[in-house]
C-alpha positions in Angstrom: 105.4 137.3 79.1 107.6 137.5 76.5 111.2 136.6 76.2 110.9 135.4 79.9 108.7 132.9 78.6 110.7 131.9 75.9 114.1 132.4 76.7 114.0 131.4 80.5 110.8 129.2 81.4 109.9 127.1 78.4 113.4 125.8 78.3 113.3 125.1 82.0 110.3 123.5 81.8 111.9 121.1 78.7 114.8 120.2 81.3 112.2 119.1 83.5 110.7 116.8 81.2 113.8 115.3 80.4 114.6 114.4 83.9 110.6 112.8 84.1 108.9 115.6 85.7 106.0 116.0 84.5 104.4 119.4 82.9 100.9 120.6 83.6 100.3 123.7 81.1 98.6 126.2 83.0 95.5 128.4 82.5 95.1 132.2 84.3 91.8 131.8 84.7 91.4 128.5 85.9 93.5 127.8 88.8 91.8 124.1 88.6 93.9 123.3 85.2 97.0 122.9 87.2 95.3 120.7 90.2 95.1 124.0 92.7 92.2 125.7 94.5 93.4 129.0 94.1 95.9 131.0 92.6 97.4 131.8 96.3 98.3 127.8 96.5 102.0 127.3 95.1 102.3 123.8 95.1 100.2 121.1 94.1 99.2 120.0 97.4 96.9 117.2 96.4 100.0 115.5 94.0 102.2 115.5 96.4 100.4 113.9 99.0 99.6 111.5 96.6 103.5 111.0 95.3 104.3 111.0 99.7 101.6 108.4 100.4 102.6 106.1 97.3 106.8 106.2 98.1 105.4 105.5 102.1 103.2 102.5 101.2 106.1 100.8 99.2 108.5 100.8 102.3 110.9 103.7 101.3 112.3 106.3 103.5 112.0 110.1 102.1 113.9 113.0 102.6 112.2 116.4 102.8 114.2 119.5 103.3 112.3 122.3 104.6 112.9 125.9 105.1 111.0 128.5 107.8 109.7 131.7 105.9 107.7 133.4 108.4 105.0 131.5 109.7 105.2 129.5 106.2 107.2 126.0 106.3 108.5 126.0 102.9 109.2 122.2 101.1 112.6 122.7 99.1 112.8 119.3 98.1 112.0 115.6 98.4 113.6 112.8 97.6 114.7 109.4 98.0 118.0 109.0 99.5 120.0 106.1 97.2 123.7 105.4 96.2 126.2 106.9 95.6 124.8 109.6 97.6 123.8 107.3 100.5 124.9 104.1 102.0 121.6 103.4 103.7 118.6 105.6 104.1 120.4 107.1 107.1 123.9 107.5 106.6 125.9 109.4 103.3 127.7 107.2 101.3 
């Protein structure tokens, strides 16, 4: 891994933390450490159904931008729309 690791990745994954993501370390024989069924998976599908289901049940509208990669419909982000940005839910501020 190497300088990647170092140089690229781990201070990445500090930016992250700062803006409140949150980190799960990750194990390469244990795809189960980092809330996956396999290795193929590359997202955490369970969290973010959770993290959908919990911003749906308190009223608020996401935005999901999506992406078509073959037969693959790839997330690219979600969020919830709020000022500045937005006026309403619906309309760019």
């Amino acid at each position: 891994m190497g300088w990647e690791l170092n140089d690229v990745e781990q201070p990445f994954v500090a930016q992250l933390e700062k803006l409140g993501w949150t980190h799960i370390a990750g194990n390469f024989d244990n795809p189960a450490a980092t809330l996956r069924t396999s290795f193929a998976e590359v997202i955490q599908e369970s969290v973010l159904r959770e993290r959908l289901r919990g911003v749906y049940r308190r009223g608020k509208p996401v935005h999901v931008v999506c992406g078509a990669m073959g037969d693959w419909l790839v997330i690219v982000t979600v969020y919830i729309p709020t000022p500045p940005k937005f006026k309403n839910p619906y309309e760019r501020g």
